[in-house]
N, C-alpha and C positions, 0 to 999 in steps of 0.2 A: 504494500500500500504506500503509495506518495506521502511526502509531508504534507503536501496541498492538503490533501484530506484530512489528515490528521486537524491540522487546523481547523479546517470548514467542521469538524467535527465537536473540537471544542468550541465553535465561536458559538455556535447553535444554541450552546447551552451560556454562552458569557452575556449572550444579548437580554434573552428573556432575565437572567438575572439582575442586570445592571437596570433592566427598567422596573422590575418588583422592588427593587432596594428602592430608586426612588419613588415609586406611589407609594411602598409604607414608611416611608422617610416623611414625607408630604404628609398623609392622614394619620400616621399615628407618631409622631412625632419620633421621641427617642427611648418608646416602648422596645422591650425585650423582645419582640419577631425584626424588627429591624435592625437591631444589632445583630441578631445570630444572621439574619441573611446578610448583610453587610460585610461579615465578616466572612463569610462564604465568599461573594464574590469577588471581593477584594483579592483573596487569594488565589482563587480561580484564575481571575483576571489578569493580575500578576505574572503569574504559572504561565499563561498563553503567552503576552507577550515575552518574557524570556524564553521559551519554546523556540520562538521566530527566530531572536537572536542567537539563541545557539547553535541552531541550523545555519543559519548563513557563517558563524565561526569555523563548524565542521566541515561544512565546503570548501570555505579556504585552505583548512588544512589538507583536503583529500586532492584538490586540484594542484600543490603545492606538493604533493606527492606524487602526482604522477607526472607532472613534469620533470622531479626527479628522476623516474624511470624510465621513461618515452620521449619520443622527441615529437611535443606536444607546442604546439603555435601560444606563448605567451602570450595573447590577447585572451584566452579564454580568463586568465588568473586577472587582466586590466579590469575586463569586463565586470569580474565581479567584484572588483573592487569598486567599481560606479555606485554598487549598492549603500556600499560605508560612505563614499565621498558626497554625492549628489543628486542620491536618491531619497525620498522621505520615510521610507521604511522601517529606517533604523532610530533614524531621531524620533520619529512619531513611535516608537514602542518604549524607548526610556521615558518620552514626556507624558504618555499615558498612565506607564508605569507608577512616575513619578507624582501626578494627580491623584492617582487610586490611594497613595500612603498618605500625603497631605490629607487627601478627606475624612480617613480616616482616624486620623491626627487630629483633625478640630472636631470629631465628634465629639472628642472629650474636652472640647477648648472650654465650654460653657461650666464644664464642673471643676475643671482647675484651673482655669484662666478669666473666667466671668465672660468671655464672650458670647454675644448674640448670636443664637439659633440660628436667626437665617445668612449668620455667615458661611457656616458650614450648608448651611440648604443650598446656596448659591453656586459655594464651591463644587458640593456634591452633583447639580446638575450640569456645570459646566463638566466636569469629570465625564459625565454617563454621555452627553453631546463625542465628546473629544475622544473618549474609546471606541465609541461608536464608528466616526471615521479613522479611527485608526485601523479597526480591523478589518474594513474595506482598503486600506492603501497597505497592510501588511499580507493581505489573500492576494494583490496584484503583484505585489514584490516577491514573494513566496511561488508564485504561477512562472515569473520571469528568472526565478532563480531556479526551477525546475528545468525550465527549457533549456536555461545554461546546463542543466550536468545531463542530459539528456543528448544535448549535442557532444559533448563532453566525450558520453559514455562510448556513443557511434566513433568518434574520430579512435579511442581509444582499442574500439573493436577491429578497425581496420587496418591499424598499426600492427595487433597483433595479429591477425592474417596475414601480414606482407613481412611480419615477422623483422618488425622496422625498432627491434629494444635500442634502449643506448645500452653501450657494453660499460659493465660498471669498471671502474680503474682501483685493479686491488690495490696496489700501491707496493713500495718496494719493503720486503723481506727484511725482518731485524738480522741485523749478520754482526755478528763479533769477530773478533781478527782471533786468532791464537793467542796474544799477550793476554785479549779481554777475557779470553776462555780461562785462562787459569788464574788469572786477578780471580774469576766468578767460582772457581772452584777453591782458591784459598781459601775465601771466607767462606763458601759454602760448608764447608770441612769442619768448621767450628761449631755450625749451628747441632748438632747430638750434642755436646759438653753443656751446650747453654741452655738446652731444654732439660737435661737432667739436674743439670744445678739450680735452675730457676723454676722449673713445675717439680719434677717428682722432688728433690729435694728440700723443695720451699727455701731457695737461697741459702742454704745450709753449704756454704763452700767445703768446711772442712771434711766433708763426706766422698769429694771429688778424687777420685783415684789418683796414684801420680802416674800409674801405669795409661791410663785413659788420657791424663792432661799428656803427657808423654809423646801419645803415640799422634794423639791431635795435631800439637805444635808440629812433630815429624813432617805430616805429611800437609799442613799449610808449608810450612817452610818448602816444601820441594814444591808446590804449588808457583810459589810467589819468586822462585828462585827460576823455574821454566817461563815462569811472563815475561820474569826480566831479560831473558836469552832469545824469546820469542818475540823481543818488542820489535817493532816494525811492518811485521808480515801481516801482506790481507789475507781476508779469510780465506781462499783457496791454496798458502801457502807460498805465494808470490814475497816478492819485495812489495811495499805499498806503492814506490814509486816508478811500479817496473810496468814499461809502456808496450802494450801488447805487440807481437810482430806480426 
């Protein structure tokens, strides 16, 4: 199922509520069925418009992905960026947003702020006005952000038939010279003495064998004494500055 739908699906239900909150907003003032629906809708409402906007963040991620992978015409990613820059979509869901919390904010302005009633009545109708066209400009930009991944998807599909990937760049191999290798093997050769001294012993030094510490140092020392005879050489055994013939 589309997101379109999904949308058209909740709005069905955000509209009838946002105008029940205002007629019992209106008739019965700030009785107990108007706050609980009020407080339904609000959330509701909220919920929808952030819906929209996550979709459209998910998009950019997914088309910003497979650009990555494809060799995909960057106007599709311009494109959808028209919707953040230029299109009303995205400002008309935070400032819907944004009215739905304010109204709900001065419900209570009269009980802890002394505020007149029909500030919040005023507010509360411009609110139910301005979601109302919100979610008619958020079901056109939601309709035109389908068509983009829909075109999207086709070009995507066609690429892979003509079998047109970018080939990914592993990148060049960690390589140690011979000196590196036995630098990494001296100290590696320590680490038994230092797990035994420090976990099974609990830092209890004097428990360390001299036969153990012994045999340790030996065989760093022949470690650290082959690096230093080995220094120079690339890793294939070459001289490092030996230019191939």
């Amino acid at each position: 199922m589309r997101m379109v739908s999904y949308f058209s699906g909740l709005a069905l239900l955000v509209v009838p509520a946002l105008l029940a909150t205002a007629v019992t907003g209106i008739w019965l003032g700030g009785a107990g069925p108007h706050l609980a629906l009020g407080l339904f809708t609000a959330a509701l409402t909220v919920a929808v418009h952030s819906l929209m906007i996550l979709f459209m963040i998910i998009t950019g991620r997914v088309l910003r992905a497979a650009m990555q992978s494809r060799v995909l015409d960057p106007t599709y990613l311009s494109e959808l960026n028209e919707f953040f820059a230029r299109k009303p979509g995205y400002p008309a869901a935070l400032l819907a947003a944004l009215l739905i919390v304010a109204t709900g904010v001065l419900g209570y302005g009269q009980r802890g702020f002394g505020l007149p009633g029909e500030v919040h009545m005023l507010v509360g109708l411009t609110t139910v006005l301005v979601n109302l066209w919100t979610l008619g400009v958020e079901f056109k930009t939601l309709r035109e952000n389908q068509m983009l991944l829909d075109r999207t998807a086709a070009e995507l599909d066609r690429l892979d038939a003509e079998q047109q990937e970018r080939p990914l760049d592993p990148g060049e191999p960690m390589r140690f010279s011979p000196s590196g290798r036995w630098l990494l093997a001296g100290v590696a050769s320590w680490a038994p003495l230092a797990y035994w001294a420090l976990v099974v012993w609990k830092g209890s030094l004097d428990q360390v064998s001299p036969v153990f510490l012994a045999g340790t140092a030996l065989v760093s020392a022949f470690c650290f004494v082959s690096a230093w005879l080995t220094r120079g050489l690339a890793s294939g055994g070459e001289p490092a500055n030996s230019e191939a013939r």
